[in-house]
N, C-alpha and C positions, 0 to 999 in steps of 0.2 A: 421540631418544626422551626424554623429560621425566616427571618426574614427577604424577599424575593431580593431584592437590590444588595443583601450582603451577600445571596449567595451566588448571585451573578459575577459579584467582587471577586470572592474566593477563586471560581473556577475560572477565572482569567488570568488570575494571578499565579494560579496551579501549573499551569499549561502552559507547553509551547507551541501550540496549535495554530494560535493565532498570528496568523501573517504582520503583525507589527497590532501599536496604539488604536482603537477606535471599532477594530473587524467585529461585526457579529459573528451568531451561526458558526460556534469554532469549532461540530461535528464536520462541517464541511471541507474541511483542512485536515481534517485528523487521519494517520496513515494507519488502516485498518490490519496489519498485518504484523504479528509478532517477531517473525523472523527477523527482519529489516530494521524492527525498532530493536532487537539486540545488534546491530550493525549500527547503531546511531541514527537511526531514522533515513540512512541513506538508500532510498528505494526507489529512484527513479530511472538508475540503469539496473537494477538487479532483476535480471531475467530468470536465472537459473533453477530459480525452484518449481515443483511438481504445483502446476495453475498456480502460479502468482500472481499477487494481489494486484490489480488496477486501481488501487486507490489513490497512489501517488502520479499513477502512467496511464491511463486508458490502452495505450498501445499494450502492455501486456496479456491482453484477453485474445490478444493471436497466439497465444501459446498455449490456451486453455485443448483440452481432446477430450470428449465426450460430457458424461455430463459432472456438474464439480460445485460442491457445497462446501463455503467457510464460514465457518462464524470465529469473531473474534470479542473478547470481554475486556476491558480493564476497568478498575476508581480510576477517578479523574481528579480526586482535589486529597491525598490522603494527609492524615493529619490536621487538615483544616475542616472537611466537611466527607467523613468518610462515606455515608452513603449514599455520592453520587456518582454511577456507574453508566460507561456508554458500551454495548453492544452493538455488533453488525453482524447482518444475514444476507449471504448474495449465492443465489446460483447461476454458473454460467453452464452455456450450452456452446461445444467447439468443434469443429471438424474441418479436417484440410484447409486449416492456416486462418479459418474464420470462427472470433468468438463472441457470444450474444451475452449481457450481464443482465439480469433483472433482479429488481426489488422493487418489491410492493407488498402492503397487506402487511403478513404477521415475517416478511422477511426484508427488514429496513436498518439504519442507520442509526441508532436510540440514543439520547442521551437523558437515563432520569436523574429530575432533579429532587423526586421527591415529595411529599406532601408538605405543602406551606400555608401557613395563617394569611387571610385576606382581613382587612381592616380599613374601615373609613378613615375620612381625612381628621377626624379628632383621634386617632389611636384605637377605636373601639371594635373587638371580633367580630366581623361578618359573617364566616364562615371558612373554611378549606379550598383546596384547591389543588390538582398533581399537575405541577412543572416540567417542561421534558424540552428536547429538543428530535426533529424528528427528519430523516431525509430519507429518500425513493431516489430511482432511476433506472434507467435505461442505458447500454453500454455497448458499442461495437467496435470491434477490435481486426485487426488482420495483420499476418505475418508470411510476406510476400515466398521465406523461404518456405513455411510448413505447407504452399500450397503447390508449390513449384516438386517437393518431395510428392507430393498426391496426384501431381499429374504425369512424374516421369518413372523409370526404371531405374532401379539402383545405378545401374552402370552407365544411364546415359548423361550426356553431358551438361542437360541443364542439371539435373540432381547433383552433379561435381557442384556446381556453383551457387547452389541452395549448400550446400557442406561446410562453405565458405563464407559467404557474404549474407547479409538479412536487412531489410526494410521493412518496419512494422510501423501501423499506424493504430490510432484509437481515437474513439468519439465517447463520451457518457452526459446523458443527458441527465440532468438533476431536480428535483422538487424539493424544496425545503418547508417547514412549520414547524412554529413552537408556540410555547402557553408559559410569560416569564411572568407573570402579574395577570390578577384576576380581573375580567372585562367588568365586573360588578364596580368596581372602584373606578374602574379607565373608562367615562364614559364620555368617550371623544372619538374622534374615526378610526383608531383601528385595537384599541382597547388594549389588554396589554397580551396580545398574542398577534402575529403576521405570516405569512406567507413570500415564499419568492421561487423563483428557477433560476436554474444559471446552468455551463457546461462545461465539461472539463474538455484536453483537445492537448494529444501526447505521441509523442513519435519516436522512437528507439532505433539507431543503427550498428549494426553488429556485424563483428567481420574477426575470421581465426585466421591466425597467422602459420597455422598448423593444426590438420584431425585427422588424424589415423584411428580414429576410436568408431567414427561412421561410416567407415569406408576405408580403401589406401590409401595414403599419402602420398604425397612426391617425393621422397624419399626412401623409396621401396628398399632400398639394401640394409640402411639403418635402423627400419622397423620391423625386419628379418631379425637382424641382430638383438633387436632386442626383444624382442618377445617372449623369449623363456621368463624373462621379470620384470617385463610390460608390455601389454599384450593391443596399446595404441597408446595416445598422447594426447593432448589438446591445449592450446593456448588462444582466449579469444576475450576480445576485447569491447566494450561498445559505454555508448555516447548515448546518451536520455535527455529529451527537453519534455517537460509539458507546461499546460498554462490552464490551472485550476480556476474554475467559479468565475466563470466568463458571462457576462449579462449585464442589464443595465437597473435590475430590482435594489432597492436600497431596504433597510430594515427601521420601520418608522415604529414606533410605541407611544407614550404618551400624549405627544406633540407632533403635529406635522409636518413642521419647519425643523423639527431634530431627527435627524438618520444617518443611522451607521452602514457602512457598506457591509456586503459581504465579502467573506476572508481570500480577494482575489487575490494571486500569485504566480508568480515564475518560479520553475525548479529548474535546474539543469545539473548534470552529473555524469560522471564516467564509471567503469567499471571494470575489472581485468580477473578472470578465470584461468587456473591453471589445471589440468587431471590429469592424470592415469589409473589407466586400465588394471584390471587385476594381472597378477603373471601368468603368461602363457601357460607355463606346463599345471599350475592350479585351474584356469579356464577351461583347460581341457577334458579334465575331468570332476567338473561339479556338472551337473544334471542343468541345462541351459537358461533353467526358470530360475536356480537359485544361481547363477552368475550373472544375470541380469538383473537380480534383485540386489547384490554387492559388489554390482559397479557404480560407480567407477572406485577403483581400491583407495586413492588419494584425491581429493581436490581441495583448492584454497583459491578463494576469491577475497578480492577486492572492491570497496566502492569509496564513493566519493558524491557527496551532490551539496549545494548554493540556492536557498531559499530565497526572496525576496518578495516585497506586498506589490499589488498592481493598483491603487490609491493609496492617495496623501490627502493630507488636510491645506484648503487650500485656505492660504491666508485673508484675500480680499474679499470673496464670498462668507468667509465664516462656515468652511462646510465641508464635507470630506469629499472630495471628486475622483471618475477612475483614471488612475495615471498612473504610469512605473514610477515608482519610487527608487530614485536613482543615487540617494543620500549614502547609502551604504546605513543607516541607524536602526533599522531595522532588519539589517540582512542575518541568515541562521545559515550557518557551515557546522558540517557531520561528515562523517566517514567512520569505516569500519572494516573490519576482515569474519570471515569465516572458515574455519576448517570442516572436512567433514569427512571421516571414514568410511570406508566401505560402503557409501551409499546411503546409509541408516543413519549415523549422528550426526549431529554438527555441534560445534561449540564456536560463538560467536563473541565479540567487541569492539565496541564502537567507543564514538566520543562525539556528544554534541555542542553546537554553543552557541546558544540563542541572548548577547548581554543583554541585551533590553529587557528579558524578561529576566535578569541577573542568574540562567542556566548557562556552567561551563561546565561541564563532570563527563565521565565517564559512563558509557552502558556496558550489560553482557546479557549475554543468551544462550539456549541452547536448543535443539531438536531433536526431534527422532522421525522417521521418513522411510515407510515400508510399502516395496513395491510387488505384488503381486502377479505379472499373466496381465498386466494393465489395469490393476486396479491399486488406488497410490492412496493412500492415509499418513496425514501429516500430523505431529503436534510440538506446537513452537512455543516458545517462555522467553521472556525479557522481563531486565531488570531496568529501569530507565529513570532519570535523574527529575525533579524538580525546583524549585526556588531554591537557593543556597539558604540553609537550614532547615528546610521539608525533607521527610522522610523518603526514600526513593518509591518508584512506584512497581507492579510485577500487574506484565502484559500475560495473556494468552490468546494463542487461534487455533482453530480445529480445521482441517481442510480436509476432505474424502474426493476422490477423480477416479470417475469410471471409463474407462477410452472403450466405450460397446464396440466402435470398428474394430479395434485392436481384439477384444477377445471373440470379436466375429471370427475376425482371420484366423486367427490361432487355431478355431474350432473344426474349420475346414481345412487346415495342414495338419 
């Protein structure tokens, strides 16, 4: 058992979560998804994967199809204070291009801190006390092309231009609470635990400059040609902004004239995907469930994204107000690539670099990614940096997506 204010210390110190100097609530900033943090944390344009995470994007839950449970674990301080661990629990619910996020109850956003010693103001045991940081939400997502696929025919021509171009947006509504110091001691207005809300608000644009892997291409004679040892193509590229923990709650504890903001920010980030298809004359003859479970044979992506806080510490008032922070001293740059085989692995690397919290180092990762007849189980690993001289840290997430229309369909052809 440790005390609350050193171990508040540690996990600030630990982490680069925190949108700069001052941010409480630094569950609230944390990107829930392992994949991404083996890419360096760059997840703001990374669309590609089977329901990806909307914890950096809201707009990603338009990509979510039927129903889709992730949980992800890491420590959060290791070396300093190893049994502080944050879990998340979300299930989304997707279909034709619309996807719904909830958490609530026993599937939330956790951060424990632990059990801690309470003590009066002369040093003396009062009693225990468990630590946590704790968040919910609500999340609606939509992805103008997965609905514009739902309303047309392969071959007609708005479905060409859903093949091609995407507009996705996202909403997530947020609840936060924690318990950092015992109210027995804080006996003033809001003891040492608070509450807030706030909203995240994210929009992803995407557009291939070539897919033959969904359909024809426009260049029908060359993907004749090749086909016997690629059986389509795809290069597509897209552009992510969101803007995390939008509200106006500040985070008060002992004192009411002292409050921290929450961990509000700006991402923005790019992204660039290349695949192919397995080869023709092998497509042709595997049984259709198991070549659509080992496509695409090659792909490698790209990302890139630019953190920044949305409050600064204002000088005249003595106080933290919200504002873009336009100093450049707190900005965090990442980027990363991913390979991935046959549809199944990926091996992942990034590189982040948060100076302020003195993190510049490298990450890696990896996955496995089995698709079934529409039903897709993920499990992703990252290895991810801390303070220069901390130990690195090892992420994991579990994801499961059941597409029920999908295996409707299937049932009745």
């Amino acid at each position: 058992m440790r005390s609350i204010c050193l171990l508040a210390f540690l996990a600030c110190l630990a982490s680069s979560a925190i949108a700069g100097s001052g941010a409480g609530a630094i569950i609230q900033a944390f990107n829930t998804d392992a994949a991404t943090e083996g890419m360096g944390s760059a997840a703001v344009a990374a669309w590609w994967h089977a329901a990806p995470d909307p914890s950096s994007n809201p707009s990603m839950l338009g990509y979510h199809r039927g129903v889709s449970y992730h949980h992800f674990r890491s420590q959060l301080a290791v070396g300093l204070a190893d049994d502080i661990v944050i879990t998340s629990d979300r299930l989304v619910l997707g279909h034709a291009g619309f996807g719904l996020s909830l958490q609530g109850g026993p599937l939330n956003t956790y951060l424990d801190m632990g059990e801690q010693t309470a003590t009066d103001e002369e040093g003396n045991l009062t009693g225990t006390f468990e630590s946590y940081e704790k968040s919910e939400g609500l999340g609606l997502g939509f992805s103008t092309a997965s609905f514009l696929r739902f309303l047309g025919p392969e071959s007609s021509t708005i479905n060409l231009v859903s093949r091609h171009l995407d507009v996705a947006a996202g909403v997530m509504r947020k609840s936060y609470e924690d318990a950092l110091a015992s109210d027995d001691f804080l006996q003033d207005r809001t003891g040492g635990s608070t509450k807030a809300t706030m909203t995240d608000y994210g929009v992803l644009l995407q557009g291939s400059l070539y897919n033959s892997m969904d359909g024809p291409g426009y260049l029908p004679d060359l993907d004749r040609a090749l086909y016997p040892v690629i059986s389509g193509w795809r290069i597509t590229g897209a552009y992510g902004r969101s803007w995390l923990n939008w509200g106006d709650d500040m985070l008060v504890y002992p004192e009411a004239d002292q409050a921290d903001p929450m961990p509000r920010e700006y991402r923005k980030g790019t992204s660039l995907r290349f695949e192919i298809g397995l080869p023709g004359v092998l497509k042709d003859i595997l049984p259709p469930l198991l070549a659509e479970a080992l496509s695409p044979l090659v792909a490698f992506s790209k990302s890139w994204e630019e953190r920044w806080p949305g409050y600064v510490w204002d000088e005249d008032s003595e106080e933290y107000i919200y504002e873009e922070d336009t100093s450049g001293q707190y900005n965090e740059d990442s980027g990363g690539q991913e390979l991935t085989i046959l549809g199944v692995y990926s091996q992942r690397e990034g590189h982040n670099t948060a100076l302020y919290g003195d993190i510049n180092d490298d990450t890696e990762g990896w996955g496995l990614h089995l698709n079934l007849a529409g039903i897709h189980a993920r499990y992703d690993h990252a290895t991810v940096p801390q303070a220069t001289g901390l130990p690195t840290v090892d992420r994991e997430s579990w994801t499961l997506m059941v597409d029920v229309m999908e295996i409707m369909k299937r049932r009745r052809n």
